[in-house]
N, C-alpha and C positions, 0 to 999 in steps of 0.2 A: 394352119392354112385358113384365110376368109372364104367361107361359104362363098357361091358364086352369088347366091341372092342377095349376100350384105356386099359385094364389092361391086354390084350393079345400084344400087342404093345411096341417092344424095342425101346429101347433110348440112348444115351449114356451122364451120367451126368456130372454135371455143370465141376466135376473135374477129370471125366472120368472113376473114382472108386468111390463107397459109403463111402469109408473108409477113402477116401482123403476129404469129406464134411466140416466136422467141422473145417477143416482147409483151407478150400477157400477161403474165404474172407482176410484171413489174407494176405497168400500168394498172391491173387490178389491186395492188397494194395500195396504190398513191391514191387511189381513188376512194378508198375505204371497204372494199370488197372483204378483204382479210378479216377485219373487222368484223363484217357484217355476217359472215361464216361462224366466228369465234361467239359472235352472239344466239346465231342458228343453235350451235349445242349448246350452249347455255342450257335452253329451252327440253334439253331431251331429257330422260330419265331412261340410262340403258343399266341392262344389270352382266355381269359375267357370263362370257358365253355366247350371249344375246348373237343374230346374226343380222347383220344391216347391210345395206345396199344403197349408192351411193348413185344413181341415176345422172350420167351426163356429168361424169367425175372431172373430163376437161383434163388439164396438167395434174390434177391428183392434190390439189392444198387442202381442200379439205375432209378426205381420206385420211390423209395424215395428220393434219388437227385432230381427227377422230380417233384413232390408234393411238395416238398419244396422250389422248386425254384416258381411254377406256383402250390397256393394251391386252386384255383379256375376251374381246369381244372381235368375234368375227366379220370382217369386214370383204365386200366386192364393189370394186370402183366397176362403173360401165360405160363405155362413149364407147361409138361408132367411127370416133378419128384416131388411129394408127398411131399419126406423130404425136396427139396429144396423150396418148397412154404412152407411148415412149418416153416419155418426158414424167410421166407421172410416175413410173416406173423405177427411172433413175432415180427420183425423190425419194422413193419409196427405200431402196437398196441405198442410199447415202445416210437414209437416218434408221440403217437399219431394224425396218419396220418391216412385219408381215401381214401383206395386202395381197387379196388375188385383183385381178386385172381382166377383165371379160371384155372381149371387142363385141359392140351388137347395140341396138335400138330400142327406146325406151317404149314403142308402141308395141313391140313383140319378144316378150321378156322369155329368155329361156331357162326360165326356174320351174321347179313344181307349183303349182298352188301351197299356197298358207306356210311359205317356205321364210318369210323374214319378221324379225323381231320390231324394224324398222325400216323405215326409208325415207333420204331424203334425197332432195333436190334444191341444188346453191346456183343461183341464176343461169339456167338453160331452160327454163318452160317457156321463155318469149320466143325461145331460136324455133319452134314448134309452128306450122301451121295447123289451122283448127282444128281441121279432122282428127292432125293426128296427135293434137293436145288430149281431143275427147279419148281416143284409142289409150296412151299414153298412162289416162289414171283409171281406165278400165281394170289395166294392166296389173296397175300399183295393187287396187283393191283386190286381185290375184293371188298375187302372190305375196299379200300380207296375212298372217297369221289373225285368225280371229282379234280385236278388241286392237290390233297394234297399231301404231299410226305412224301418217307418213305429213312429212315437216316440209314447208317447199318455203322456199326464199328467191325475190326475185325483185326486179325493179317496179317503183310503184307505179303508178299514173292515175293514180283514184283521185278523186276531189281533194283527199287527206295529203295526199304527198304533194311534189312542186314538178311533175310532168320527166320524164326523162333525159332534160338538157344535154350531154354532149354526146352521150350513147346514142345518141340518131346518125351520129357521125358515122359512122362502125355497123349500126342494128337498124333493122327497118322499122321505119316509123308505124307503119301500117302493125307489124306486129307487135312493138310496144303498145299502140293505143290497143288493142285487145287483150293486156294487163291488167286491166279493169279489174277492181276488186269483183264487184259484184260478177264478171264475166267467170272470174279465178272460181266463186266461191259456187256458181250457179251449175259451171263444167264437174266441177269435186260430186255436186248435188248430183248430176244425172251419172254421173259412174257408179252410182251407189256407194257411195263412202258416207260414213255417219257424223254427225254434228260438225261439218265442215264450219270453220272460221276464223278470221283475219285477228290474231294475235298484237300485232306492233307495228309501228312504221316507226323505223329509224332514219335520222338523215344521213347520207352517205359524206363524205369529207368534201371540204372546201363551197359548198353548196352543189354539189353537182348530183341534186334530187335525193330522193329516199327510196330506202330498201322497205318492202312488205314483206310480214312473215304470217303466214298460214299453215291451219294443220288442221287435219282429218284423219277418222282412222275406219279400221275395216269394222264391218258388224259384228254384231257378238253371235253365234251359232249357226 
């Protein structure tokens, strides 16, 4: 059953409208999202066991890239939308993978403190308004285990990348242009996360902008 405070509680989904669902995934393939997921863990170094947390898991693709790559390592997808865990869900049970599935908000994380090995986030920190961006990696820095970090992937709009092209279609523009590197790396700063910094820009397929990757991780003691 959802809490009565997450079911009084907006959001804005994976594709920005309900209607646009069943076709997310596709469209995020064609676009090079998949991709740019596949490159997110590149970047990690999990060990067996490890427990990670997958903030704003959406339909769950990259849950499952992650399981698949590391099927020894504990894994928790999180979003606040119902049908998009449903849908992650079936994924999950068709490639007979074991994922837990948490319904709930990335600003009010209901884990212990110093509870994950990792965490990331694969483009949902634009879907965020500020406040609750700031809330959001309060959060992260939480319930990260001393020294662990957390990997966030997202669309670019720094001076480095080529602006957001047709995702304004779908996403607000107002909240893309607050993608800003330095805005990303500035927010990381005041949550208290240690040596926050912009890793890569990739360009997303057929020219339709670049993907930023950033990582920070919690303090030591």
């Amino acid at each position: 059953m959802v809490e009565a405070s997450k079911s009084k509680r907006t959001y804005l989904p994976a594709a920005s409208y309900d209607v646009f669902l069943p076709f997310y995934d596709l469209i995020a393939k064609l676009l090079g999202a998949d991709l740019a997921r596949r490159t997110l863990l590149d970047q990690a170094l999990l060990r067996p066991g490890d427990h990670v947390l997958d903030i704003g898991c959406g339909t769950g693709t990259f849950v499952s890239l992650l399981k698949q790559r590391y099927p020894t390592v504990e894994v928790i997808g999180l979003d606040p939308d119902p049908k998009a865990l449903a849908r992650a869900k079936r994924r999950a049970e068709q490639a007979a993978l074991s994922v837990r599935f948490d319904q709930g908000f990335a600003d009010t994380l209901e884990y212990p403190a110093a509870t994950f090995d990792a965490i990331f986030s694969s483009f949902m920190f634009h879907h965020l308004e500020g406040e609750v961006r700031e809330k959001t990696l309060r959060e992260v820095r939480r319930v990260l285990k001393p020294g662990a970090v957390f990997y966030l992937l997202d669309f670019d709009v720094s001076p480095s990348g080529l602006g957001h092209g047709p995702f304004s279609l779908i996403h607000s523009s107002k909240r893309l242009r607050d993608n800003s590197e330095g805005r990303i790396l500035s927010l990381m700063d005041q949550a208290g996360l240690s040596d926050p910094k912009k890793i890569a820009v990739r360009p997303l397929l057929f020219g339709f902008g670049h993907a930023g990757y950033y990582r920070a991780s919690a303090p030591n003691g």
